[in-house]
C-alpha positions as CSV (number, residue, x, y, z in Angstrom):
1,X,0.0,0.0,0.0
2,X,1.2,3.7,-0.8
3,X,0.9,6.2,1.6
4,X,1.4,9.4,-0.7
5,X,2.1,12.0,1.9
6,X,5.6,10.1,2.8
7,X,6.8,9.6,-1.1
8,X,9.0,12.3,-1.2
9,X,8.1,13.8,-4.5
10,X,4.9,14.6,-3.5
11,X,3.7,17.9,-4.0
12,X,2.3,18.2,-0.5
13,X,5.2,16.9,1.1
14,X,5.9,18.8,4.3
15,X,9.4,19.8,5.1
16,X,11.0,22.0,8.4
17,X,11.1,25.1,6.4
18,X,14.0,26.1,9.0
19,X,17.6,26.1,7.5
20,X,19.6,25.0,7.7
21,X,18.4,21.0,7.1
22,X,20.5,18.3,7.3
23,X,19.6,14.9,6.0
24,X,20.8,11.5,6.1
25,X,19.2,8.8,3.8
26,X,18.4,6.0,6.2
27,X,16.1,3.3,3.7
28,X,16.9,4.1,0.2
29,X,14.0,3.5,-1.9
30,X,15.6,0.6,-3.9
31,X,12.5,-0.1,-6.2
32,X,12.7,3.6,-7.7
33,X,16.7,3.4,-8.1
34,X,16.5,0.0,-9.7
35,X,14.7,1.6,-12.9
36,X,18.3,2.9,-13.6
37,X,20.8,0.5,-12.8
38,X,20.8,-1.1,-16.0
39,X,22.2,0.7,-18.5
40,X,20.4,0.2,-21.9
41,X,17.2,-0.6,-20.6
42,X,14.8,2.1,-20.4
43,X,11.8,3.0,-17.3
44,X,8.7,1.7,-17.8
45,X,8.2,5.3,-17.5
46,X,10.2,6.8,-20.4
47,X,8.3,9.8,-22.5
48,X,11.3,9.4,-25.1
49,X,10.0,8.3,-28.7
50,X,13.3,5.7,-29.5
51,X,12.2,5.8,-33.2
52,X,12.3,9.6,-33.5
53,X,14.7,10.8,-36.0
54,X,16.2,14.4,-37.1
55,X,13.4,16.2,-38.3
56,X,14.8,19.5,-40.8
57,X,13.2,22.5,-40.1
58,X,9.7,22.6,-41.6
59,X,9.6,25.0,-44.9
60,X,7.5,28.2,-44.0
61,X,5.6,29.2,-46.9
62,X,3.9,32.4,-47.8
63,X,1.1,31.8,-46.0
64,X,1.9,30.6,-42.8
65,X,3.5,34.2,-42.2
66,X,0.4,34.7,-40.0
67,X,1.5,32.7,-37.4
68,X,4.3,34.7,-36.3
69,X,2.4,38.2,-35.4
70,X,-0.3,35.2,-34.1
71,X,2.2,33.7,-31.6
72,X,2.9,37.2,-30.8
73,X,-0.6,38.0,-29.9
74,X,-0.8,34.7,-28.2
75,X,2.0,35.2,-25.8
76,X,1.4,39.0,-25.5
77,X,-2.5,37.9,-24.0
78,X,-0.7,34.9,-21.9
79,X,2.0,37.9,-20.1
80,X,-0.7,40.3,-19.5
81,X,-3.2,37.2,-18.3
82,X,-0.2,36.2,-15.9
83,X,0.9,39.7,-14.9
84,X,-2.7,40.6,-14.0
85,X,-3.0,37.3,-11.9
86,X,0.3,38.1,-9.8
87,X,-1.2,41.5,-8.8
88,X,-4.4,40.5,-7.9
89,X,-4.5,36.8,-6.8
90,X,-0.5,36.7,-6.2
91,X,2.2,34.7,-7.9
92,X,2.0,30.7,-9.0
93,X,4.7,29.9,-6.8
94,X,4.5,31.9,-3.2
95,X,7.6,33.5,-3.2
96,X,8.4,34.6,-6.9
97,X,8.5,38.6,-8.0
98,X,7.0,39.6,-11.0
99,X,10.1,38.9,-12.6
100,X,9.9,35.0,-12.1
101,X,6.1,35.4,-13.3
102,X,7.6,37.1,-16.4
103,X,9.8,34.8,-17.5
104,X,7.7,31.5,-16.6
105,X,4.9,33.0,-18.7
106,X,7.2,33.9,-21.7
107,X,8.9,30.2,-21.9
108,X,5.6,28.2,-20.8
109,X,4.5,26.1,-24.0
110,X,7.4,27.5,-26.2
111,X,8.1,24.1,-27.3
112,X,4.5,24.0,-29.1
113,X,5.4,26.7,-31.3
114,X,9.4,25.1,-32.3
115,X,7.9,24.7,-36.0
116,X,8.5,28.9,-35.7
117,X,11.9,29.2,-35.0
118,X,15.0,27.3,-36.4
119,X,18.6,26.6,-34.3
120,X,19.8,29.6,-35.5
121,X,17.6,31.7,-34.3
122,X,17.2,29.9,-30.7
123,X,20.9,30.1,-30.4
124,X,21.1,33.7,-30.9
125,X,18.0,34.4,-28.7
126,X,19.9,32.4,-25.9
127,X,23.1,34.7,-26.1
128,X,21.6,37.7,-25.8
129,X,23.6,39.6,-23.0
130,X,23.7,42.9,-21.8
131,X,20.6,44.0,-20.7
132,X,21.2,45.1,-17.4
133,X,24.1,47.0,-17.4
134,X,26.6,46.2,-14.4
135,X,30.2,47.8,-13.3
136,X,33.2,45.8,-14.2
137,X,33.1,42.6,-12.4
138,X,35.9,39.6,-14.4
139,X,38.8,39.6,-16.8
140,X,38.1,37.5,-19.4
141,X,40.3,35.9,-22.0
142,X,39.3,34.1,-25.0
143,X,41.6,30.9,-26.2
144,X,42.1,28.8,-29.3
145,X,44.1,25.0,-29.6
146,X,44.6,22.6,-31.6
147,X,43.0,19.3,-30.2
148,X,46.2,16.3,-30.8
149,X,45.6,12.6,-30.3
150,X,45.5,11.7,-26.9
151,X,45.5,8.0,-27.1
152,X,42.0,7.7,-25.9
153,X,40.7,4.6,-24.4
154,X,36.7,3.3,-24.4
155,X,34.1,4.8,-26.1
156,X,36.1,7.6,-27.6
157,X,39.2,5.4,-29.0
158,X,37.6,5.8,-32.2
159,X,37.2,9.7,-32.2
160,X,40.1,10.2,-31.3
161,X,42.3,8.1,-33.3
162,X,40.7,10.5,-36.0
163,X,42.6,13.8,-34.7
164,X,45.1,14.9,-36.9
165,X,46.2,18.2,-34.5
166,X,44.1,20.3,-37.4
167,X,41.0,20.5,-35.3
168,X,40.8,23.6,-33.2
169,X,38.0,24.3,-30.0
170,X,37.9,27.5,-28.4
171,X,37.1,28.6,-24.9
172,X,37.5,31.4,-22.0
173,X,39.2,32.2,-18.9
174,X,37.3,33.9,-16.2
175,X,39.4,35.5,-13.5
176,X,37.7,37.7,-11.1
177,X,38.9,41.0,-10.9
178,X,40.3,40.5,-7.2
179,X,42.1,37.8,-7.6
180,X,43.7,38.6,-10.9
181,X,44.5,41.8,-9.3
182,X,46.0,39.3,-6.6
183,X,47.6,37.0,-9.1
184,X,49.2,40.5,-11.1
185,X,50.9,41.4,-7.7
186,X,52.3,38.1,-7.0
187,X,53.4,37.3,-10.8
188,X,55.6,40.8,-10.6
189,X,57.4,39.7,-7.1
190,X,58.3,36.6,-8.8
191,X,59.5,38.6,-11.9
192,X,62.0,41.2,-9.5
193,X,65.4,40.7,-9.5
194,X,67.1,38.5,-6.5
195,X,68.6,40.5,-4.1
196,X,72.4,40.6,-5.1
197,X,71.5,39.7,-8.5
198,X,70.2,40.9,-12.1
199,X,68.6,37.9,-12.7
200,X,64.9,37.9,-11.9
201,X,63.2,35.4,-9.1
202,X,61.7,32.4,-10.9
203,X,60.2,30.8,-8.0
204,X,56.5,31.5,-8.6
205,X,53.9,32.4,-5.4
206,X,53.5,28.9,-3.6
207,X,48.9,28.4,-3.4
208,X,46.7,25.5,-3.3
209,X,44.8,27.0,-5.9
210,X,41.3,25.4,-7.6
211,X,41.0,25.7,-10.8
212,X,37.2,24.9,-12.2
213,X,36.9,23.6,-15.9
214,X,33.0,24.9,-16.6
215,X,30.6,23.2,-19.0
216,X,28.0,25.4,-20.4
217,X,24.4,24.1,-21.1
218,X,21.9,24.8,-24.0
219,X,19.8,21.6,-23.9
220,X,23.4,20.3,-26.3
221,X,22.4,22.5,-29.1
222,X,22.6,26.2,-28.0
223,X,24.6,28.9,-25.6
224,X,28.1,29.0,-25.1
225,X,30.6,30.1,-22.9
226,X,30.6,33.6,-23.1
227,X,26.7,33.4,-22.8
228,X,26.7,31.8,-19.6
229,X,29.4,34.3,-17.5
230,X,26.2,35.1,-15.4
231,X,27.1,32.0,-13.6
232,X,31.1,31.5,-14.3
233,X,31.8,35.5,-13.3
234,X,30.2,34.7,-9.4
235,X,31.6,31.5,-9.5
236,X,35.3,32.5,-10.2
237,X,34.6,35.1,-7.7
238,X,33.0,33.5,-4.7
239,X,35.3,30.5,-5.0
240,X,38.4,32.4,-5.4
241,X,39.0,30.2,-8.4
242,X,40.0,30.3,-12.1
243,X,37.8,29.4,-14.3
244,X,37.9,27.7,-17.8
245,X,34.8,27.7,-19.5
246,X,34.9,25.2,-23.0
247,X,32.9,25.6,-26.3
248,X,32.3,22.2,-26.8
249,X,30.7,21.5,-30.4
250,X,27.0,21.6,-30.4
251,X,24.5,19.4,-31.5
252,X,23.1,18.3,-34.3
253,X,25.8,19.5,-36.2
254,X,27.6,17.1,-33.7
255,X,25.9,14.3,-32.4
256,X,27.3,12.1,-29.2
257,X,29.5,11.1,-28.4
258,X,31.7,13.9,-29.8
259,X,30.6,16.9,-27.2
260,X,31.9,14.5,-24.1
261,X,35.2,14.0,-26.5
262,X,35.5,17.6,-26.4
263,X,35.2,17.8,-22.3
264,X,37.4,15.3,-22.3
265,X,40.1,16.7,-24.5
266,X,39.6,20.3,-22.2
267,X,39.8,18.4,-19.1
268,X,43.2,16.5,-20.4
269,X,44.7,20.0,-21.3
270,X,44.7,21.2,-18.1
271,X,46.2,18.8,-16.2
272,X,48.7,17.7,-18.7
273,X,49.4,20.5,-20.7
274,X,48.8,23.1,-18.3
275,X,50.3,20.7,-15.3
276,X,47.4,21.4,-13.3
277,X,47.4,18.2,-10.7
278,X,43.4,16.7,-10.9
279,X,42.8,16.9,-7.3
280,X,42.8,20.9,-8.2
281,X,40.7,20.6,-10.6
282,X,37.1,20.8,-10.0
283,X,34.4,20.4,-12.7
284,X,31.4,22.1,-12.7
285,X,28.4,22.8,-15.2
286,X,25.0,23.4,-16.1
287,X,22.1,21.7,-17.3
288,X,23.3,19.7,-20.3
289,X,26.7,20.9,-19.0
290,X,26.3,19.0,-15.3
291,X,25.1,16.2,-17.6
292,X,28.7,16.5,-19.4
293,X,30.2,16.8,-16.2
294,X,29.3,13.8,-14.6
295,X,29.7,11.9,-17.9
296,X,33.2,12.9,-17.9
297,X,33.7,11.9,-14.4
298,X,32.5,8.6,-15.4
299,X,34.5,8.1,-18.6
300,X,37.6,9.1,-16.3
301,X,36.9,6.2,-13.7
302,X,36.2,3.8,-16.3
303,X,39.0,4.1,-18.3
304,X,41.6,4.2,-15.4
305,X,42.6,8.0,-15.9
306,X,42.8,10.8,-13.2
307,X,39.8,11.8,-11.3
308,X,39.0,16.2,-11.0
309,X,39.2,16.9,-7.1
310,X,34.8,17.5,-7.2
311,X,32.4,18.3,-9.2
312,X,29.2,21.1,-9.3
313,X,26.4,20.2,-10.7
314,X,23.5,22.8,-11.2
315,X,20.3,21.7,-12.6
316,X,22.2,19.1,-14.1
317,X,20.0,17.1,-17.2
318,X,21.2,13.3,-16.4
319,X,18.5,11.3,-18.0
320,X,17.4,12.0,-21.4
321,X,14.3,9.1,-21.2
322,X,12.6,12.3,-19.7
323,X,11.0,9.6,-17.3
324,X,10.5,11.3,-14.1
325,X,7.2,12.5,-13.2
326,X,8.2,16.3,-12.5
327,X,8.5,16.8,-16.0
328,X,4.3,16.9,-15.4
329,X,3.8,18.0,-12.3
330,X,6.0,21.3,-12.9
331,X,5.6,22.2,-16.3
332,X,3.6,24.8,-15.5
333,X,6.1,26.4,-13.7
334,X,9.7,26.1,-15.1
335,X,11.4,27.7,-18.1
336,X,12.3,24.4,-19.6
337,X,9.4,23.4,-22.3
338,X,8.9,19.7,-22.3
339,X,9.6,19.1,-25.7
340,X,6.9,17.9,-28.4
341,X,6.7,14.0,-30.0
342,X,8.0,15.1,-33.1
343,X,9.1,18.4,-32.4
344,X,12.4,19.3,-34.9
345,X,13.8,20.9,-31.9
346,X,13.7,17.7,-30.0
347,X,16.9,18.2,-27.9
348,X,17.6,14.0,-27.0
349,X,17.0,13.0,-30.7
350,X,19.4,16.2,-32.3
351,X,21.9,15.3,-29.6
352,X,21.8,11.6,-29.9
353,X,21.3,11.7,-33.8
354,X,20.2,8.3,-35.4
355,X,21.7,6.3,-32.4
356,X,18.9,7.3,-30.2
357,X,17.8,3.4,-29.2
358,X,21.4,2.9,-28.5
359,X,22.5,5.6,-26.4
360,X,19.5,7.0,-24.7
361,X,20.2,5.0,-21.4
362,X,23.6,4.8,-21.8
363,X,25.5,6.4,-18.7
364,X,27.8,8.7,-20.8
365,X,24.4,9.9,-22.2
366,X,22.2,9.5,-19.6
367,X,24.5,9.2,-16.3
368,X,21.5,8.9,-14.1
369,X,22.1,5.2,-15.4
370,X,26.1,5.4,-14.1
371,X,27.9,3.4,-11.6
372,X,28.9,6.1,-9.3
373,X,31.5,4.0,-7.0
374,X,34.6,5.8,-6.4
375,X,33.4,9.6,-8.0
376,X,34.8,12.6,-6.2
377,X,32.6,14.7,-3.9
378,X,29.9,16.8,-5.6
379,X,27.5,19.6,-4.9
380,X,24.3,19.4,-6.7
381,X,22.0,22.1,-6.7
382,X,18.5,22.1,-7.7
383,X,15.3,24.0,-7.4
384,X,11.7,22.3,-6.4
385,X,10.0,24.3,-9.4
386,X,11.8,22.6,-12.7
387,X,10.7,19.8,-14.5
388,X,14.1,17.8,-13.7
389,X,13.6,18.1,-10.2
390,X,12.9,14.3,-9.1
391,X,16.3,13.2,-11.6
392,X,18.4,15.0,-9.4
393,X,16.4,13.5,-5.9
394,X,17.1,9.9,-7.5
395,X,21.0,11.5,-8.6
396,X,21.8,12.2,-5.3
397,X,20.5,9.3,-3.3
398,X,21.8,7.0,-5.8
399,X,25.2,8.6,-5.7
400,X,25.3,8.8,-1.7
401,X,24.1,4.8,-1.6
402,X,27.6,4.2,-3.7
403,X,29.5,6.2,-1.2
404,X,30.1,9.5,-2.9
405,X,30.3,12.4,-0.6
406,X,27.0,14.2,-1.5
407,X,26.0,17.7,-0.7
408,X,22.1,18.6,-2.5
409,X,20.3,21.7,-1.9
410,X,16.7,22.0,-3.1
411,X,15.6,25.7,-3.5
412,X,12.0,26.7,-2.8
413,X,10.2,27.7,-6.0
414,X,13.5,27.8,-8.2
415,X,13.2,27.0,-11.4
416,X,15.7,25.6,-14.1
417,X,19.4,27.0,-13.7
418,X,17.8,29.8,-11.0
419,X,22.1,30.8,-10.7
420,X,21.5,32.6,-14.3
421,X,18.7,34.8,-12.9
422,X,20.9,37.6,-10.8
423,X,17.8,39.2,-8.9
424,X,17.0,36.4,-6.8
425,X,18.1,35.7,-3.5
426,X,18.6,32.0,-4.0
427,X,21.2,33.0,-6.5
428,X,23.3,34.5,-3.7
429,X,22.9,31.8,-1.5
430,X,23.9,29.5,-4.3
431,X,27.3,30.8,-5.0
432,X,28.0,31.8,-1.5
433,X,27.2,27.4,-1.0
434,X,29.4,26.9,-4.0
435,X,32.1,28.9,-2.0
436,X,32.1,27.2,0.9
437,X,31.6,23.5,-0.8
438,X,35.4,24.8,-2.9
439,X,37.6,26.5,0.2
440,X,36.4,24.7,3.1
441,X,34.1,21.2,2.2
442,X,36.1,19.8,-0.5
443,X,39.9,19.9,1.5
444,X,38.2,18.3,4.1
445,X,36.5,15.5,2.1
446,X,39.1,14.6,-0.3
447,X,41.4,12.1,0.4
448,X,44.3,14.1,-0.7
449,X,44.8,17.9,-0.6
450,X,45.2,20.0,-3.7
451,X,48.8,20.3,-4.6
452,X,50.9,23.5,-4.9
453,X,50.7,24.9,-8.3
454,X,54.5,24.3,-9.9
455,X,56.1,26.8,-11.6
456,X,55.3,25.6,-14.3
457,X,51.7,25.5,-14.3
458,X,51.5,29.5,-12.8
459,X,53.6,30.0,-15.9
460,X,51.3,28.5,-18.4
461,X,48.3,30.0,-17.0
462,X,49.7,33.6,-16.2
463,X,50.7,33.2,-20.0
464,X,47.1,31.9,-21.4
465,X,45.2,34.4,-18.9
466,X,47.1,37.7,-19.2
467,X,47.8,38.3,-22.8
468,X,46.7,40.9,-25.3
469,X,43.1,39.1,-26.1
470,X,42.3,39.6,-22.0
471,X,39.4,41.8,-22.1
472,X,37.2,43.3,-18.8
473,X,33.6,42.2,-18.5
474,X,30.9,43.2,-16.7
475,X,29.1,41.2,-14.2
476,X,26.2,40.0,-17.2
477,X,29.1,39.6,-19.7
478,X,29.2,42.5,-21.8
479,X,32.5,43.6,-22.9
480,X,33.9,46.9,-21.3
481,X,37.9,46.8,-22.0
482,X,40.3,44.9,-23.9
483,X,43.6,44.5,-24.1
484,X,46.4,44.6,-21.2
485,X,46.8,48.4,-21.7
486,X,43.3,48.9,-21.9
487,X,42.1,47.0,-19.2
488,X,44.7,48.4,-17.0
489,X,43.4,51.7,-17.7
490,X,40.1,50.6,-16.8
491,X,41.1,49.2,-13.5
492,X,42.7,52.3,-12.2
493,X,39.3,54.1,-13.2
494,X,37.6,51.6,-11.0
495,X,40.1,51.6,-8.6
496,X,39.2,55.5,-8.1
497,X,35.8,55.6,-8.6
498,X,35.5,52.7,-5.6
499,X,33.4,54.5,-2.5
500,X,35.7,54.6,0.7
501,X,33.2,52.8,2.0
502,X,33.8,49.4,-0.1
503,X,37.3,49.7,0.5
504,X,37.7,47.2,3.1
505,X,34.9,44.5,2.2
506,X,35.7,41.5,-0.2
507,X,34.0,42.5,-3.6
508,X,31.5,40.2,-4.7
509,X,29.4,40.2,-8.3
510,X,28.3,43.3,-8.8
511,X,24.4,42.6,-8.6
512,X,25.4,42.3,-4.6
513,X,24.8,45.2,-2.6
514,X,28.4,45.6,-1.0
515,X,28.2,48.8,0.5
516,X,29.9,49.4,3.9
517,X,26.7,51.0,5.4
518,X,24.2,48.4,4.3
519,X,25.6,45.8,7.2
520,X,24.0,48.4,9.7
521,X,21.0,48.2,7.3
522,X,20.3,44.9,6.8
523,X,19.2,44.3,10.4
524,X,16.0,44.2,12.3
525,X,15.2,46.6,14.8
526,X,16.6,44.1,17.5
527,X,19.7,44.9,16.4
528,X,20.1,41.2,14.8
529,X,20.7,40.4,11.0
530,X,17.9,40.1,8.7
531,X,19.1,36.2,7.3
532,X,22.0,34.2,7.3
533,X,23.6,31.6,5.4
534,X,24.5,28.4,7.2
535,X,26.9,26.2,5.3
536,X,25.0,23.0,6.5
537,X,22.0,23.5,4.2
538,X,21.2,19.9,2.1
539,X,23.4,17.6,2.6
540,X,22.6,14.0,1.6
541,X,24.0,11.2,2.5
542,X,24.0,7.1,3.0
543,X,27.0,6.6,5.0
544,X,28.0,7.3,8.2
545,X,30.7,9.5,6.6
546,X,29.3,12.8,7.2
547,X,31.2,16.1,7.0
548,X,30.9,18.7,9.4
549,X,30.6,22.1,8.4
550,X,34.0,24.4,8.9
551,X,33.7,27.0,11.6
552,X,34.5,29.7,8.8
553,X,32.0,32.8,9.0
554,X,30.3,33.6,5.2
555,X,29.7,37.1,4.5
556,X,26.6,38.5,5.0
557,X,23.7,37.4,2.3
558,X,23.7,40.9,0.0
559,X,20.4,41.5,-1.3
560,X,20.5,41.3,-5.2
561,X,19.4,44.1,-7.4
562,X,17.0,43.1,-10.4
563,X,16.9,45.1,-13.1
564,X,13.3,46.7,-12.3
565,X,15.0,47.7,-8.9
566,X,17.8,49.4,-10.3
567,X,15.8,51.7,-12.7
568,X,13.7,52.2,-9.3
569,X,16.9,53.0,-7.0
570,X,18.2,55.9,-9.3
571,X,14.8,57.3,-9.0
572,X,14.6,57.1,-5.3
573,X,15.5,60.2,-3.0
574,X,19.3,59.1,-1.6
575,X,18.0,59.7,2.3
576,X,16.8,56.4,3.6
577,X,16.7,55.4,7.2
578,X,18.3,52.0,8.2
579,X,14.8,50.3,8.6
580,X,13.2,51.9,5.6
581,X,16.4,50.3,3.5
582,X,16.0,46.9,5.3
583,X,12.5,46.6,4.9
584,X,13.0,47.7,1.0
585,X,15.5,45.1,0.6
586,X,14.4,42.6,3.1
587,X,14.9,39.4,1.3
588,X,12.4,36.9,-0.2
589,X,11.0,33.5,1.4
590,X,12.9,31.4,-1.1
591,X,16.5,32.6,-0.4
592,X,16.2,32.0,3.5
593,X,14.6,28.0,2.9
594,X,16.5,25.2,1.1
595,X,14.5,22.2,1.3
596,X,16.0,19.2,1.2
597,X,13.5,16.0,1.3
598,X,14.2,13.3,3.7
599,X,14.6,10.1,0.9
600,X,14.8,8.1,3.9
601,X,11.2,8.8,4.8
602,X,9.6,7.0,1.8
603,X,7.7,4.4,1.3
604,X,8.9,1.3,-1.1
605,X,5.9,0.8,-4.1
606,X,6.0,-1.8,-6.5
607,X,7.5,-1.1,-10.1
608,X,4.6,0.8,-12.1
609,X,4.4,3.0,-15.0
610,X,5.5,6.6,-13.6
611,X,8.1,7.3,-10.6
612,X,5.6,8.5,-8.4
613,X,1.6,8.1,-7.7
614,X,0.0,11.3,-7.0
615,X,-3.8,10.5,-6.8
């Protein structure tokens, strides 16, 4: 018998709203797991059509023109409808701004309408940057090479006995402006002469540095790395952390397996042509890229090769039968369309080409079907609102039953890849997560510390990073300097411009309020802080190998400006009190909770058609 209130995907599951929660799995529900432990066979409850093939896009002809100004009326009526509903009735989810409703009314039922659009034009409409502008927040620098035979074992032995050293991929570093301003200063004490001698110091500054090889998503067929430095500009800076993002070639132009070739070749050149050790090298992505992520991780165990020091995973897409249940229950909410039968857009069938049957359940593909025994630590985050909600649930258990040090954290009412949306709150406490998880989590889970960076690895990055391609971005990506000289010049502008008040406060993205006197502000009239982050929010785990928390204080949670409440703060008269600024930036409900459901708490059903039962 099912009792539905203790299935932990049910919608009216109730949690401790409190954070910060900490759960330990303590009866793994084996019947749900066992729908993915072998590889090749699909769920009885897969949505994916394993006969689909690539559809071209449908030839528009003069007299279909009316449907574009008639999807344009349509989704004109659904905004206003849903705007109109948010101010009278309130929002669909209980703690979204009128923002969320927005963008959740714009991307519902898209993937009806894909006859309309083409990859061209989706791919353009995904990079779109710059629309909020932001001060100067990351150095960037663009970088080209040649991808050489690697000697490749496994799945890609074939692809890459085909590489000639002609084939070139692309990528960025992003460096954030502190500590490239850090790494400058150290690089030019290295470079002075030794004392009694003209020769300069080559010892390079001795750190344990992390450096984080990103993955972009795009459902395989869209964005890129420059489109997605709304997440790897925070990243690099609340980690402290380099970070190399990779263009990986997209999909259907290539089909798998050659996107996790290309992850695999980026991984490979940091750590043996950079001489980055592994165990500094954490991989992190989004989305498709998470997907990549963990499919790397598993083609590195399997094949005998280094293992990265951990792994982030937001929103990561790890089953591509589409077989979970929350791919129903929040479509209504999420910006992910569930994509149509025979929809030419159909990310699984242009990503997996004509070998859909074969690879669909295969764990490079789908790693949600992996073996994850021996895998580094890794932090997923997820929110309760998106439509892969219940893959990650059954990610995480599954990986914490194997032994893997697991840390989830489920947001309340964030939706798909929440980290690219800088106005909310849960955005903050995302990255500042992802900064303790990197400087203070990982050293004490791993097995061995990360190793000193050599001399010669500083040297190859301080020659890949600061070059005359480096270019300053702001904190959504848009291009505001370029070149050493120039983006010299631009930080001495900075440098002066900087309030006296900022001066002594680490600088985080520039969507955070940093301001010296908003720490008085931010507090209740009892003199105590408005919220706090707690580093212990969502962890998951099967073993009794638990990590406690580092006694390390997190800055302060910085209320995040969207772009409506910029436009309104310029407007504003500049005299506030204290508790008129706290209560204007007091934060939302969904940046204080992370929910994390207790797997251990569920019933066992027998095998049916769908993951969960909700009547």
């Amino acid at each position: 018998m099912f009792w539905g209130p203790l299935w932990p995907f049910q919608r009216g599951l109730t949690v401790d709203p409190s954070p910060p929660i900490v759960a330990q799995s303590r009866s793994p529900n084996t019947v749900v797991l066992r729908d993915y432990d072998t590889p090749g066979v699909l769920p009885a409850s897969a949505r994916i059509d394993t006969t689909l093939k690539i559809l071209d896009n449908p030839a528009m002809r003069v007299w279909d023109a009316w449907k574009y100004p008639a999807f344009v009326v349509y989704k004109a009526t659904t905004i206003a409808r849903d705007i109109l509903s948010h101010h009278l009735w309130g929002p669909r989810r209980k703690s979204w701004g009128i923002e969320m409703t927005i963008i959740s009314s714009v991307m519902r039922d898209v993937a009806q309408h894909a006859a309309l659009a083409d990859i061209a034009t989706v791919r353009i409409f995904l990079g779109l940057t710059g629309l909020v502008p932001l001060p100067s927040d990351a150095l960037v620098t663009p970088v080209t090479f040649c991808v050489r035979r690697r000697n490749l074992r496994g799945l890609l032995l074939e692809l890459d006995s085909k590489e000639t050293g002609d084939r070139k991929l692309s990528g960025e570093w992003v460096v954030g402006k502190k500590l490239w301003q850090s790494l400058q200063a150290e690089y030019e004490t290295a470079r002075r002469p030794r004392e009694g001698s003209s020769d300069p110091d080559d010892s390079r500054p001795k750190r344990k540095a992390r450096v984080i090889l990103y993955v972009h998503g795009g459902a395989y067929y869209s964005s890129s790395a420059s489109a997605q430095r709304l997440i790897t500009i925070p990243l690099s800076k609340y980690t402290n952390s380099r970070v190399f993002a990779i263009d990986y070639r997209l999909a259907p132009e290539t089909c798998f397996p050659g996107p996790l070739h290309d992850v695999v070749i980026a991984y490979f050149r940091l750590i043996d042509d950079l001489h980055v050790p592994p165990e500094s090298v954490i991989v992190a992505g989004d989305s498709a890229g998470g997907g990549l992520c963990l499919a790397l991780v598993l083609y590195l165990r399997d094949n005998g090769y280094p293992l990265p020091g951990g792994s982030i995973l937001f929103s990561p897409w790890v089953d591509l039968t589409l077989s979970c249940e929350s791919w129903d229950s929040n479509r209504a909410f999420d910006v992910v369309p569930t994509p149509g039968p025979g929809a030419h857009l159909h990310p699984v069938v242009m990503y997996l080409g004509n070998n859909l049957r074969e690879y669909v359940a295969h764990p490079y593909a789908s790693p949600l079907f992996g073996d994850y025994n021996g895998l580094p630590p890794m932090l997923i985050q997820s929110g309760d609102a998106e439509v892969l909600m219940d893959e990650h649930i059954l990610l995480a258990q599954k990986a914490s039953r194997a032994g893997v040090e697991v840390r989830h954290e489920l947001y309340e009412d964030a939706v798909h890849v929440f980290q690219s949306f800088p106005f909310l709150d849960a955005t903050t406490k995302a990255f500042q997560s992802c900064r303790q998880f990197v400087l203070h989590h990982l050293p004490h889970l791993q097995q061995s510390d990360p190793r000193i960076l050599d001399n010669a690895a500083e040297s190859h990055l301080e020659d890949e990073i600061t070059n005359e391609n480096i270019i300053m971005v702001r904190g959504d990506g848009v291009e505001t300097a370029s070149g050493k000289q120039g983006v010299n010049e631009k930080m001495k502008e900075d440098e002066q411009s900087e309030e006296v008040g900022n001066s002594g406060e680490e600088e985080y993205p520039s969507w955070g309020l940093s301001s010296g006197n908003l720490t008085s502000a931010l507090r209740s009239e009892s003199g105590s802080p408005i919220s706090d982050f707690s580093s212990n929010a969502g962890v998951v785990g099967s073993t009794s190998r638990t990590f406690q928390s580092a006694s390390t204080t997190i800055p302060r949670l910085h209320r995040v400006k969207s772009a409506l409440s910029i436009l309104k703060a310029e407007s504003m008269p500049t005299q506030t009190t204290a508790n008129e600024t706290a209560q204007r930036l007091r934060p939302r409900g969904h940046s204080v909770t992370i929910r994390q459901p207790n797997l251990g708490m569920s019933h066992i059903i027998p095998r049916s058609a769908s993951i969960r039962d909700l009547r």
